[in-house]
C-alpha positions in Angstrom: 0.0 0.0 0.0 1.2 3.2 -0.8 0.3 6.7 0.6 -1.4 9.1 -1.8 -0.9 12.1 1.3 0.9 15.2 0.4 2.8 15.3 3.5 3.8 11.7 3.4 3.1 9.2 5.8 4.5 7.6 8.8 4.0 4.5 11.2 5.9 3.1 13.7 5.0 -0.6 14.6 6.5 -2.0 17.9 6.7 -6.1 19.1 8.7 -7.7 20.6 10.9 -4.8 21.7 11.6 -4.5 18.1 10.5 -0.5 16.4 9.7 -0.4 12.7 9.6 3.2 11.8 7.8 2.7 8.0 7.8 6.3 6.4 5.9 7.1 2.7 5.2 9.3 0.0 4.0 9.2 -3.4 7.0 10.9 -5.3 9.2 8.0 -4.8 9.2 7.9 -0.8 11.1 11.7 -1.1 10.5 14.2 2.0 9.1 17.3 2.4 10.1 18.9 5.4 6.9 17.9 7.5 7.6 14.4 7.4 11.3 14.8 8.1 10.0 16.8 11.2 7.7 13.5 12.2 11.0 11.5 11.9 13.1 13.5 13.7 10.5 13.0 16.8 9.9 9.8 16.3 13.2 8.7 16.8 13.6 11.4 20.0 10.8 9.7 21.3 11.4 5.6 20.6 15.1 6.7 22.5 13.4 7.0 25.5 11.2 4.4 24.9 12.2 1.5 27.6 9.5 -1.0 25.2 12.3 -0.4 22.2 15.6 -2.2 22.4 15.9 -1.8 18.9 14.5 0.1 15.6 14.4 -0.7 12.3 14.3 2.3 9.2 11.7 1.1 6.0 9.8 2.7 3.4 6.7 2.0 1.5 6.4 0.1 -1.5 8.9 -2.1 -3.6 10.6 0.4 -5.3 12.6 3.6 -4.1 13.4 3.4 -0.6 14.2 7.3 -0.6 14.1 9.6 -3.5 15.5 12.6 -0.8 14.0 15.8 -0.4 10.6 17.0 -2.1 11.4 18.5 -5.0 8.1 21.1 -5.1 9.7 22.5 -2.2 12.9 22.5 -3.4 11.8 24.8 -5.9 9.9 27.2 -3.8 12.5 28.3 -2.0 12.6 32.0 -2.1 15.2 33.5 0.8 18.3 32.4 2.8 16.0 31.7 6.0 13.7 29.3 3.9 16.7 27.4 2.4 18.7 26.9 5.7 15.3 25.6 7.0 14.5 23.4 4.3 17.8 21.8 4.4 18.0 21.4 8.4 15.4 18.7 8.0 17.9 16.2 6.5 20.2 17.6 9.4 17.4 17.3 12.4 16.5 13.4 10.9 20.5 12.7 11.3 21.2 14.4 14.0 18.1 12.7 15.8 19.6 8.8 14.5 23.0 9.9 16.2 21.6 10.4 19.6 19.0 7.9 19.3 19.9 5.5 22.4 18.3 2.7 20.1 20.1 0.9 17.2 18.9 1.3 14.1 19.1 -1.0 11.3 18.2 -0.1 7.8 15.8 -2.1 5.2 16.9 -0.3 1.9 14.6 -2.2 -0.5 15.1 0.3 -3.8 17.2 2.9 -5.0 18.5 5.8 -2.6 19.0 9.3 -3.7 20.9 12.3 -1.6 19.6 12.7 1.5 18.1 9.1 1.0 21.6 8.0 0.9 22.4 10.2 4.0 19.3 8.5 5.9 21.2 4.9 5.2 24.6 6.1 6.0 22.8 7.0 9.6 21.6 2.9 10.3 23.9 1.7 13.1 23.4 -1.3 10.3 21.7 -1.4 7.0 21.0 -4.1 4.5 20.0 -4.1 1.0 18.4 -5.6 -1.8 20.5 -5.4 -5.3 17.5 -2.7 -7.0 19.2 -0.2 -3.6 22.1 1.5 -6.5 22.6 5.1 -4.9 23.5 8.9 -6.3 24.1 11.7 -5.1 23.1 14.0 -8.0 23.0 17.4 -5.5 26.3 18.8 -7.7 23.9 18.1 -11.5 21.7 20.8 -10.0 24.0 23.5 -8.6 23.9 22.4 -4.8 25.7 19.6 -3.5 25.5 16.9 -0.5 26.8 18.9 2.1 24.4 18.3 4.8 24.5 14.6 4.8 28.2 14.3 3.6 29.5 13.7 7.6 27.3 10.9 7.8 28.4 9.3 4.5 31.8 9.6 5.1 31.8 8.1 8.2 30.2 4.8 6.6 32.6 4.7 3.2 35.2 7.1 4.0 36.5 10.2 2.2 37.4 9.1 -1.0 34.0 7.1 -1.9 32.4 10.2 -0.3 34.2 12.4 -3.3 33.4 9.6 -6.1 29.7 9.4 -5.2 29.3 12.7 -5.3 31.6 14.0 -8.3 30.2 11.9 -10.2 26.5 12.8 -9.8 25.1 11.7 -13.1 26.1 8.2 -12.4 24.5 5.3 -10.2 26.6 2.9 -7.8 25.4 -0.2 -7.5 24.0 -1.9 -4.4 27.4 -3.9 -4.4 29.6 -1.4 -4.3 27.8 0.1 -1.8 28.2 -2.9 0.2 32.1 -3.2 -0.9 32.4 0.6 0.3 30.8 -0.4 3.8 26.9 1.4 3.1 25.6 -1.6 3.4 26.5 -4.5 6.1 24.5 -7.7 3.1 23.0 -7.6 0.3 20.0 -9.5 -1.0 18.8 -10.8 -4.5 15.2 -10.5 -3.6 12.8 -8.2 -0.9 11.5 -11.4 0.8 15.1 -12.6 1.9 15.9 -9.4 2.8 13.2 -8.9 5.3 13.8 -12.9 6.2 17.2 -11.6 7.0 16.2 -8.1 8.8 13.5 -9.9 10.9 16.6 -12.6 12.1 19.0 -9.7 13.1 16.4 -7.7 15.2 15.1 -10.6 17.0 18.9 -11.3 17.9 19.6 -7.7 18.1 16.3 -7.2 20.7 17.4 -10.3 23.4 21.1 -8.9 23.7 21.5 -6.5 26.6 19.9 -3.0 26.0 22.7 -1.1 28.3 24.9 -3.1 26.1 23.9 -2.4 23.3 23.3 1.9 24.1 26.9 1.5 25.4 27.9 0.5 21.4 26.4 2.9 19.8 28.0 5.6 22.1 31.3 4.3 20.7 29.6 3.9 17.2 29.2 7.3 17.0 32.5 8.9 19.0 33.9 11.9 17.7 30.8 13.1 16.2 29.7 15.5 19.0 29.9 19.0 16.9 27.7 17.6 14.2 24.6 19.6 15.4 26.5 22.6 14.8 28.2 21.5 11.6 24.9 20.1 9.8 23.0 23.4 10.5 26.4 25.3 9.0 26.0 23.0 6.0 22.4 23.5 5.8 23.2 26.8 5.7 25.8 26.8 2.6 22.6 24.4 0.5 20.4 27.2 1.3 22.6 29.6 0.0 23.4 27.8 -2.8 19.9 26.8 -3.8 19.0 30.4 -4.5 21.5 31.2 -7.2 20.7 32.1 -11.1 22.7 28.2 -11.6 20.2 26.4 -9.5 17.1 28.2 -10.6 18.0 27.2 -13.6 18.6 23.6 -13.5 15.5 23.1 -11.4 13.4 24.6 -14.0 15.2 22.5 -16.8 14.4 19.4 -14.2 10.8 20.1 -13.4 10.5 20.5 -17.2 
């Protein structure tokens, strides 16, 4: 089933002190900032959550897992204020995954674009199915990754960081992803993939839980100035986002 709601949609589902967080939207599961906003809580709030050992990250449908940010607002961007705002959301989401006490583990079912890509560089864990190639095609239209850029290079390092994103026109496959360290497995089909998900989380849920927050405090070290750096970055998108360049190539785009 797939949303047909503007704003997106999103459920969380918890058994067996296992969270699935399933967001959706009908332009190929992207965001507009209202549903990033419902993310960011929701993860805030399953932290605390002593029912939650851990979460898992989906989207609707069998196709993109995340096509990034809305586009329609993307284009409507009209001053500095509403750029930087726009572009905190992908900041807020990551920024929420960091501190979230809870692992998460990523179900990528379908191909990833920019701050889709960001979102599954965030998973404590992620796994795949070989339809989950990912781009980051923020440079083709006059901005680039900058927001989410920390978050990829901390999964695949600096220099897949500058081929994903230099090359922008291109897709990488859900193996290289997986060679690069994006993904933990990959899977030929959806059904072994959420075989395989469903066999992790149950393990995942019976381990400790101080254990398991104590590993994701390391999992993350070093990473404590991001909520200043991903609003600066924000900041540089929004910027960006208003020049003659990018006005330009989004109305070439939405053409």
């Amino acid at each position: 089933m797939s949303t047909t709601r503007e704003n997106g949609s999103l459920y969380t589902h918890t058994e067996n002190k296992i969270a699935t967080i399933e967001f959706g939207h009908p332009a190929s599961n992207s965001f507009p900032s209202e549903l990033l906003d419902r993310l960011q809580k929701e993860f805030q709030k399953l932290s605390e959550d002593d029912n939650v050992n851990v979460i898992v990250l989906k989207s609707e449908g069998e196709k993109a897992f995340c096509a990034g940010a809305s586009f329609d607002e993307l284009v409507a961007i009209d001053s500095l204020e509403e750029g930087k705002k726009f572009f905190s959301g992908f900041a807020n989401v990551i920024n929420a995954m960091r501190n979230c006490k809870k692992l998460i583990v990523g179900r990528i079912q379908g191909k990833t674009v920019g701050g889709g890509v960001g979102l599954a560089a965030a998973c404590d864990y992620a796994m795949a199915t070989e339809a989950a190639s990912i781009k980051l095609s923020e440079l083709s239209i006059g901005i680039g990754p900058f927001v989410i850029a920390p978050s990829v290079e901390r999964k695949i390092g600096g220099a897949a960081l500058a081929n994903l994103s230099l090359a922008a026109h291109e897709w990488q496959n859900a193996y290289w992803a997986k060679e690069k360290g994006l993904y933990a497995k990959v899977f030929e089909t959806i059904k072994e993939l959420d075989k395989e998900v469903e066999i992790l989380t149950e393990k995942l849920a019976s381990y400790n839980p101080q254990a398991l927050i104590e590993m994701k405090k390391i999992f993350w070290e070093g990473t404590d100035n991001w909520t200043e750096l991903l609003q600066e970055r924000a900041a540089i998108s929004g910027e960006l986002v208003l020049s003659t360049f990018t006005k330009n190539a989004l109305a070439k785009f939405k053409k």
